[in-house]
C-alpha positions as a Markdown table, in Angstrom:
| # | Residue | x | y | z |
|---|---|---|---|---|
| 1 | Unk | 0.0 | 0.0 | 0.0 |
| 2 | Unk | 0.8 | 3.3 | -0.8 |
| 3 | Unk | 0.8 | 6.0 | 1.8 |
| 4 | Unk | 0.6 | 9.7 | 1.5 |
| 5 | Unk | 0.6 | 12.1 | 4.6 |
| 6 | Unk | 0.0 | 15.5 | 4.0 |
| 7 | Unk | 1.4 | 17.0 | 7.4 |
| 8 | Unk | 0.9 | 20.6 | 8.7 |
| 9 | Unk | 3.1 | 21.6 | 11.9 |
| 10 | Unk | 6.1 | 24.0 | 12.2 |
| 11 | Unk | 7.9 | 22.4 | 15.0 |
| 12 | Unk | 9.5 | 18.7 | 15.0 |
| 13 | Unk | 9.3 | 19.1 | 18.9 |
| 14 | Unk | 5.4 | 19.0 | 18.8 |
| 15 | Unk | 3.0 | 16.5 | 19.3 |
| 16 | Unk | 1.6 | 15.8 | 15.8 |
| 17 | Unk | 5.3 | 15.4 | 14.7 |
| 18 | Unk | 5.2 | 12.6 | 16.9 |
| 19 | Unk | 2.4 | 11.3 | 15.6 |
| 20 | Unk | 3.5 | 11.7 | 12.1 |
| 21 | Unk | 6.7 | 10.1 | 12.5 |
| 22 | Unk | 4.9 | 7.1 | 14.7 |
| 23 | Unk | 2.4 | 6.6 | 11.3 |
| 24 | Unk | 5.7 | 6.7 | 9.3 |
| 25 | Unk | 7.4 | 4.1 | 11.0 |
| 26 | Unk | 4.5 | 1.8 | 11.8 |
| 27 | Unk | 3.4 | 1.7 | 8.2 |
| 28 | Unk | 6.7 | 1.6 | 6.8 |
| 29 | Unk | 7.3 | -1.3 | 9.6 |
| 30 | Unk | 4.3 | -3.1 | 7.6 |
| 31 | Unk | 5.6 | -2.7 | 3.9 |
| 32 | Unk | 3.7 | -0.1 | 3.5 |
| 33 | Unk | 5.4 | 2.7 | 0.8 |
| 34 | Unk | 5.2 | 6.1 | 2.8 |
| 35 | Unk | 5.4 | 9.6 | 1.3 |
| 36 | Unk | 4.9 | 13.2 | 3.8 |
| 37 | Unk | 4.4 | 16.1 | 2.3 |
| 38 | Unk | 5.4 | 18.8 | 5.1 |
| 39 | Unk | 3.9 | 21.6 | 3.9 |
| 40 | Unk | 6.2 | 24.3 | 5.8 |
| 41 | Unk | 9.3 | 22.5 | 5.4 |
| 42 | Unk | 8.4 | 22.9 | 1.8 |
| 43 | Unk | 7.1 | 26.1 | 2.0 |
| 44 | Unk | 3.7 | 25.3 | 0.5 |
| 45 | Unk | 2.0 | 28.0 | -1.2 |
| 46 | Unk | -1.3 | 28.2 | 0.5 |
| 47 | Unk | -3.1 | 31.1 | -1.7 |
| 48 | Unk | -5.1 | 29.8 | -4.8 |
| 49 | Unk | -3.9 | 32.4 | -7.7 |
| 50 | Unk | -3.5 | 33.4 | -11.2 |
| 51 | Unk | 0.1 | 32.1 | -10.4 |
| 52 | Unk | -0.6 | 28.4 | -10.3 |
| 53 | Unk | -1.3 | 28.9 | -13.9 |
| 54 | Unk | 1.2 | 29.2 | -16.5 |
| 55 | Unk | 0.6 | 30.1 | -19.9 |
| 56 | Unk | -2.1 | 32.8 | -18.9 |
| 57 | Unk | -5.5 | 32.6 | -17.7 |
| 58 | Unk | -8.5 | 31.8 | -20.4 |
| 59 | Unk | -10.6 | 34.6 | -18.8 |
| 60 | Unk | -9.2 | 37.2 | -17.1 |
| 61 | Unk | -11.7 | 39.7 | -17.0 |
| 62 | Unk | -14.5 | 37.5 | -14.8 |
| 63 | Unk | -11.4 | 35.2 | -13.3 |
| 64 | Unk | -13.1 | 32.1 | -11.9 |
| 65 | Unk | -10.3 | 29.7 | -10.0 |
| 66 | Unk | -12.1 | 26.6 | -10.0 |
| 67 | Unk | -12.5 | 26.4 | -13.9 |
| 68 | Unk | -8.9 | 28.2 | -14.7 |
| 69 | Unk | -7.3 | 25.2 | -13.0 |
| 70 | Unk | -9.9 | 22.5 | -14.1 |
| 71 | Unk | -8.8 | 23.6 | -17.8 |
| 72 | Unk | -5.0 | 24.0 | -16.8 |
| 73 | Unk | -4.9 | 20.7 | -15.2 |
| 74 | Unk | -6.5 | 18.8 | -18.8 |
| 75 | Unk | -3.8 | 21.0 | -20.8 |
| 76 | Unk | -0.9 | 20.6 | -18.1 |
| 77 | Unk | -0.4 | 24.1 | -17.4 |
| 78 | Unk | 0.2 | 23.7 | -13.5 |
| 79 | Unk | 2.3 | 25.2 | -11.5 |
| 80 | Unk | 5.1 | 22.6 | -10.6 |
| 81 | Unk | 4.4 | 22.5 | -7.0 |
| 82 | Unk | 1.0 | 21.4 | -7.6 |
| 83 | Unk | 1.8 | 18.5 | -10.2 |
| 84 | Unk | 4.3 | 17.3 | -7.8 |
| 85 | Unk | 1.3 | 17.4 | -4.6 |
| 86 | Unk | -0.9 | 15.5 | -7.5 |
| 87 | Unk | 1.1 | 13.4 | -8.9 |
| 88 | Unk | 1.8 | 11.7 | -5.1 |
| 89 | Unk | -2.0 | 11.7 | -4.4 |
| 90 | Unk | -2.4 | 9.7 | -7.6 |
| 91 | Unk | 0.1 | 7.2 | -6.3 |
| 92 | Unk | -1.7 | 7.2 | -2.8 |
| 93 | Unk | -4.0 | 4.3 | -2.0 |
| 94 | Unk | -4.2 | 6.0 | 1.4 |
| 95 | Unk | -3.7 | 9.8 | 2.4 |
| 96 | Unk | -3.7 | 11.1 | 6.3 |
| 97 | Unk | -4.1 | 14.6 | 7.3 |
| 98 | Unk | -1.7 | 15.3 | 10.2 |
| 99 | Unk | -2.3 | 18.6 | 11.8 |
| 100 | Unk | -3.5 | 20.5 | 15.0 |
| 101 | Unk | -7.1 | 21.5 | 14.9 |
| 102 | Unk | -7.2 | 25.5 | 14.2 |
| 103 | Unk | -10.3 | 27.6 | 14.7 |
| 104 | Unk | -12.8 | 24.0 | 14.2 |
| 105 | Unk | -10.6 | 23.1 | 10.8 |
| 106 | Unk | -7.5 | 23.0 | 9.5 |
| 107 | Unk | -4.6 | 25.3 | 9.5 |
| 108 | Unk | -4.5 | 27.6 | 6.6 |
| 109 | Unk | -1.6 | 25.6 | 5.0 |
| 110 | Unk | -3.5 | 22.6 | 4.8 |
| 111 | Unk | -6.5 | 24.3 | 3.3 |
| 112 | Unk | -4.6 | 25.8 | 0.6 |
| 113 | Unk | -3.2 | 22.6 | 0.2 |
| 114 | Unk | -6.7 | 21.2 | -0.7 |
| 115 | Unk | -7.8 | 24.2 | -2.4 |
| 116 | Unk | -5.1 | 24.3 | -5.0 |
| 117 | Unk | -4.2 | 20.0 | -5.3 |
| 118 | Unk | -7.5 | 19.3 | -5.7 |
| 119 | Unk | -9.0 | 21.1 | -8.5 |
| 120 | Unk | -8.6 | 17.5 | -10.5 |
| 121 | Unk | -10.4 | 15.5 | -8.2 |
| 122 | Unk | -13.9 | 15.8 | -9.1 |
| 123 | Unk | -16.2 | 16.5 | -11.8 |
| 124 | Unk | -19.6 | 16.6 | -12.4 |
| 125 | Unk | -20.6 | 13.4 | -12.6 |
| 126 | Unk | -18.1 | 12.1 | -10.3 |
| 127 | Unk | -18.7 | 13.3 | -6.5 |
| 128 | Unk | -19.4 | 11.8 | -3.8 |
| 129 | Unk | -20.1 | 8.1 | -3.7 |
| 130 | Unk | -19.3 | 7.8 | -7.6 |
| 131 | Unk | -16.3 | 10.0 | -7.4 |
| 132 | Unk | -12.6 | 10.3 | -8.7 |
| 133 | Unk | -11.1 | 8.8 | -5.4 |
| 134 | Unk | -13.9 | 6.2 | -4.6 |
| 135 | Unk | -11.4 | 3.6 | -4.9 |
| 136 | Unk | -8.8 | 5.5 | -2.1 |
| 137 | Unk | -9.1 | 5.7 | 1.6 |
| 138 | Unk | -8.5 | 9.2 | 3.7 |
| 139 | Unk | -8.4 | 10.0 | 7.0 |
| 140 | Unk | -7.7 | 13.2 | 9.4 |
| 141 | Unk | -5.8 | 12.9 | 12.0 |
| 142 | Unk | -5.5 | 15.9 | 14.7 |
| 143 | Unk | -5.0 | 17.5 | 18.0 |
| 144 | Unk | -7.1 | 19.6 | 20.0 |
| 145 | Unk | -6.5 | 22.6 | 22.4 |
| 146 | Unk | -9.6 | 20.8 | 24.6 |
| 147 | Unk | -10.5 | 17.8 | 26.3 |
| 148 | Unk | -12.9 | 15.6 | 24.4 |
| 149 | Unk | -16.0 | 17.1 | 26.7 |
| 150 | Unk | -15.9 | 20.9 | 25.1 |
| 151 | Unk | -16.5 | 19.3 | 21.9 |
| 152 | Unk | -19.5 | 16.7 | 22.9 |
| 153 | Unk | -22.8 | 17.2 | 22.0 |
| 154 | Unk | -23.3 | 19.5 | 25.0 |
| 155 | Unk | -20.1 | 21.1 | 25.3 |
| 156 | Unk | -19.4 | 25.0 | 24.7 |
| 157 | Unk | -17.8 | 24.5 | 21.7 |
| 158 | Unk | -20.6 | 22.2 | 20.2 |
| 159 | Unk | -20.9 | 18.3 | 18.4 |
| 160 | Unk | -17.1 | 17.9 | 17.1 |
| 161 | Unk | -19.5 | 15.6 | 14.3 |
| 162 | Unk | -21.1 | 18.9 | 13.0 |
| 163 | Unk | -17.7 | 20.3 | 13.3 |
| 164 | Unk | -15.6 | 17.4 | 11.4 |
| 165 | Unk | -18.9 | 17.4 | 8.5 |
| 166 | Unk | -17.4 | 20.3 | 6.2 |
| 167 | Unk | -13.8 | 18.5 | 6.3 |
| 168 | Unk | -14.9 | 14.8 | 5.8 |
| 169 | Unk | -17.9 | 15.2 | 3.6 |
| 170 | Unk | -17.4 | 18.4 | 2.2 |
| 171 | Unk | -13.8 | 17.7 | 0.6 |
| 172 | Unk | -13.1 | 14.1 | 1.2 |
| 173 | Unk | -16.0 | 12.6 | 0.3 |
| 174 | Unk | -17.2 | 14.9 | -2.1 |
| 175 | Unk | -13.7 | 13.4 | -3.9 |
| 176 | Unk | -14.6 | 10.1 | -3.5 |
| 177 | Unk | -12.8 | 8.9 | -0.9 |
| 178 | Unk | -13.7 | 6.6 | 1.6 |
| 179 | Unk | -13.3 | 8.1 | 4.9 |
| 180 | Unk | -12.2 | 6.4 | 7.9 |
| 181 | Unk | -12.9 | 7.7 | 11.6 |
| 182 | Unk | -10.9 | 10.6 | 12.6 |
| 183 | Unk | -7.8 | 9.9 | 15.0 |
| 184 | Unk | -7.9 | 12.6 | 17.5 |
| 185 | Unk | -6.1 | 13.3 | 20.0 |
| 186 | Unk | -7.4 | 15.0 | 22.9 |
| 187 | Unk | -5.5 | 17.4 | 24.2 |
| 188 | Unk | -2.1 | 16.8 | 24.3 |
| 189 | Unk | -0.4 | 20.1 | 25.7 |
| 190 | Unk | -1.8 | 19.6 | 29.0 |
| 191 | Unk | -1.4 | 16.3 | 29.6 |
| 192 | Unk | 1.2 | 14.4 | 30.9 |
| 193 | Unk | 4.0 | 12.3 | 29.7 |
| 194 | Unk | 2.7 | 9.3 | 30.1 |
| 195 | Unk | -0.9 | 10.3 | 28.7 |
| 196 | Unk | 1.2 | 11.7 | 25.3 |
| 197 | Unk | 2.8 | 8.3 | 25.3 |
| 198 | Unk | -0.4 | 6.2 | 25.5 |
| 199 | Unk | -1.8 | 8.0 | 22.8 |
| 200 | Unk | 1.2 | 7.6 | 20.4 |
| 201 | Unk | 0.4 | 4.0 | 21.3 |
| 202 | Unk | -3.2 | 3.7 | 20.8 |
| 203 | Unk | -2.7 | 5.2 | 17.3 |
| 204 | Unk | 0.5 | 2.8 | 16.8 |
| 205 | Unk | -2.2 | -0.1 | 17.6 |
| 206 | Unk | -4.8 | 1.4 | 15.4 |
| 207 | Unk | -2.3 | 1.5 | 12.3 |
| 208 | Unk | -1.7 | -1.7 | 12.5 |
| 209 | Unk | -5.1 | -2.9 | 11.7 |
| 210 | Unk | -6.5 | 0.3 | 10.0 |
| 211 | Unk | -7.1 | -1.4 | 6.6 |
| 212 | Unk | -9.1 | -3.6 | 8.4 |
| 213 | Unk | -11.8 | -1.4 | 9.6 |
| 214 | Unk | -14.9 | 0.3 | 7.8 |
| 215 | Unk | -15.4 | 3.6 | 6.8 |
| 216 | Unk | -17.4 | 6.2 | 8.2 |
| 217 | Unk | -21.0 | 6.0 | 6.3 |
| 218 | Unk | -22.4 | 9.3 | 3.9 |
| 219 | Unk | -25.5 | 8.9 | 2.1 |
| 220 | Unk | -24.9 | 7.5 | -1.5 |
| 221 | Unk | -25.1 | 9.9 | -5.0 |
| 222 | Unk | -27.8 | 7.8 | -6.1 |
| 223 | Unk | -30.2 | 8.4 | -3.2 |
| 224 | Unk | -30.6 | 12.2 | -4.7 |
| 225 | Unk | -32.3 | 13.4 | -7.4 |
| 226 | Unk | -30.2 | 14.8 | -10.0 |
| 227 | Unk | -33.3 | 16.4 | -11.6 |
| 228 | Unk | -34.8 | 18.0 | -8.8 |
| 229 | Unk | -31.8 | 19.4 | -7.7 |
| 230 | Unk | -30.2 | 16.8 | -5.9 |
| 231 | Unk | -32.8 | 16.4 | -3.2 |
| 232 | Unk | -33.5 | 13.3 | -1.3 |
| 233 | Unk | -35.6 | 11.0 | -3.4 |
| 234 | Unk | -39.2 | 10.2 | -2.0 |
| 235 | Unk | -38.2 | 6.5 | -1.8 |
| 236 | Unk | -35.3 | 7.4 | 0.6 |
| 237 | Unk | -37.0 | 9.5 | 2.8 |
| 238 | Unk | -40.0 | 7.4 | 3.3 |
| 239 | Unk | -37.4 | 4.5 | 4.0 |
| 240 | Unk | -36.1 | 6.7 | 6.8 |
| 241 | Unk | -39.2 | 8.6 | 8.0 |
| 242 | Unk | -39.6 | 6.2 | 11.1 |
| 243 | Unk | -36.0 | 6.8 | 12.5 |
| 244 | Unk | -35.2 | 8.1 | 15.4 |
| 245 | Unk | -32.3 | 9.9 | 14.0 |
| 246 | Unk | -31.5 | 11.4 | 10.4 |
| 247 | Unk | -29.6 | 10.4 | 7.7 |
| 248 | Unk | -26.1 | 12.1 | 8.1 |
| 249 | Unk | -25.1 | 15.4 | 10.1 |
| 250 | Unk | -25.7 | 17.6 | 7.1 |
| 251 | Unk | -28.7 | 15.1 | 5.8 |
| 252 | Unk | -30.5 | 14.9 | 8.9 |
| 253 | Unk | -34.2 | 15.3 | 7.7 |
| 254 | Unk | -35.2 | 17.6 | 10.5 |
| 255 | Unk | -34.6 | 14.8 | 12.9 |
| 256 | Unk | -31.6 | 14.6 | 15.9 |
| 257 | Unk | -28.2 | 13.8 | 14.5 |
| 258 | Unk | -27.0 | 10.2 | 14.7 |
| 259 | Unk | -25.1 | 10.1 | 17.2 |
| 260 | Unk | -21.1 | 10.2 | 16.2 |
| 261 | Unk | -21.7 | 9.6 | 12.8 |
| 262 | Unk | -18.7 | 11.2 | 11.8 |
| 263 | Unk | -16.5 | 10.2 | 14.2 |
| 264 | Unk | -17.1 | 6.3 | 14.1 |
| 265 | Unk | -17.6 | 3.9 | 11.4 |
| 266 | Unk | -21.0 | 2.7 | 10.8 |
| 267 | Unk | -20.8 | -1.6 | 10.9 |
């Protein structure tokens, strides 16, 4: 297997260094082949511009970045750093997101990293279930400046499930890939030694099995209605109607959230 970890932290003292460098050596350990792209080492770009297109921009006058780099990316007219990012995520059978949670998402690095890479991954016809990357498995996994309670469904800070929807359905699956549950680590600044270490284990343990779990679960394309603008189709929701809960976080139907839906695979 092919692994790709696209890993956002400016200090190899920190925590999610250590947890990059444990994924590193555990997956290597398993024969896995294991790229990181560390986005500050390599002084990532994060700003989607004109600049990521050479040879000019098809319409300047009413610039629109998601169809100048759909069209440079069929004519190969990238900039370099973003073949490069590409041309590992095509390898990848698997990418992790390594990076401390910043303002409920991910640094600013990391987004331009997904804003600018990505502009290939999905078309039309192919999001979500059906998508470019349906056949390749992603996962985030972060650190947060809270204990696990702020972020529970009646913490201050609110359901980290609502909070981890944009990331895992909005980009990852909308690409296609199969997500699995987030690794997160709870935390880790204020705790001590020997919690930091038993978390570095736990996610050693988990890597050693991770391509034997399931995914976390988003409502299929084919349960919307392309001709009626991608609602729910009638079928589906009367199929749901009696639930106690709603389909996804973002699908919910009017009805309470499944519980951690987005933070736990659905078996």
């Amino acid at each position: 297997m092919t692994v790709l970890i696209v890993y956002a932290h400016e200090s190899p003292a920190s925590f999610n260094a250590a947890a990059k460098d444990a994924a590193v050596a555990s997956l290597t350990a398993q024969g896995c082949t294991v790229e990181v792209s560390d986005l500050y080492a390599m002084k990532f770009k994060a700003a989607a511009t004109t600049e990521d297109i050479t040879g000019g921009v098809k319409d300047a006058e009413n610039f629109c970045y998601a169809k100048e780099i759909k069209l440079a990316s069929e004519e190969g007219r990238l900039a370099d750093d973003i073949k490069k990012e590409q041309e590992k995520l095509k390898e990848a059978d698997l990418v992790i997101f390594q990076f401390p949670m910043y303002w409920s998402s991910v640094p600013a690095i990391m987004k331009g990293w997904m804003d600018r890479v990505l502009g290939f991954a999905y078309a039309p016809e192919k999001r979500y279930s059906e998508g470019i990357f349906k056949d390749k498995k992603a996962m985030l996994s972060f650190t947060t400046d809270c204990p696990e309670s702020v972020c529970s469904d009646t913490g201050i800070n609110g359901d980290i499930n609502v909070t981890l929807w944009p990331l895992q359905n909005g980009i990852l699956n909308y690409c296609g890939f199969q997500v699995f549950a987030p690794q997160i680590f709870w935390d880790p600044a204020t705790g001590s030694p020997e919690s930091r270490s038993s978390m570095l284990e736990g996610w050693r343990t988990r890597l050693q099995n991770l391509c034997g779990e399931a995914t976390v679960y988003f409502a299929p394309l084919d349960y919307f209605d392309k001709g009626k603008g991608f609602l729910l189709k009638p079928e589906v929701k009367e199929k749901y109607a009696s639930k106690d809960s709603g389909l996804t976080v973002g699908i919910h139907m009017g009805k309470p959230l499944p519980a951690n839906s987005q933070t736990k695979a659905r078996v």
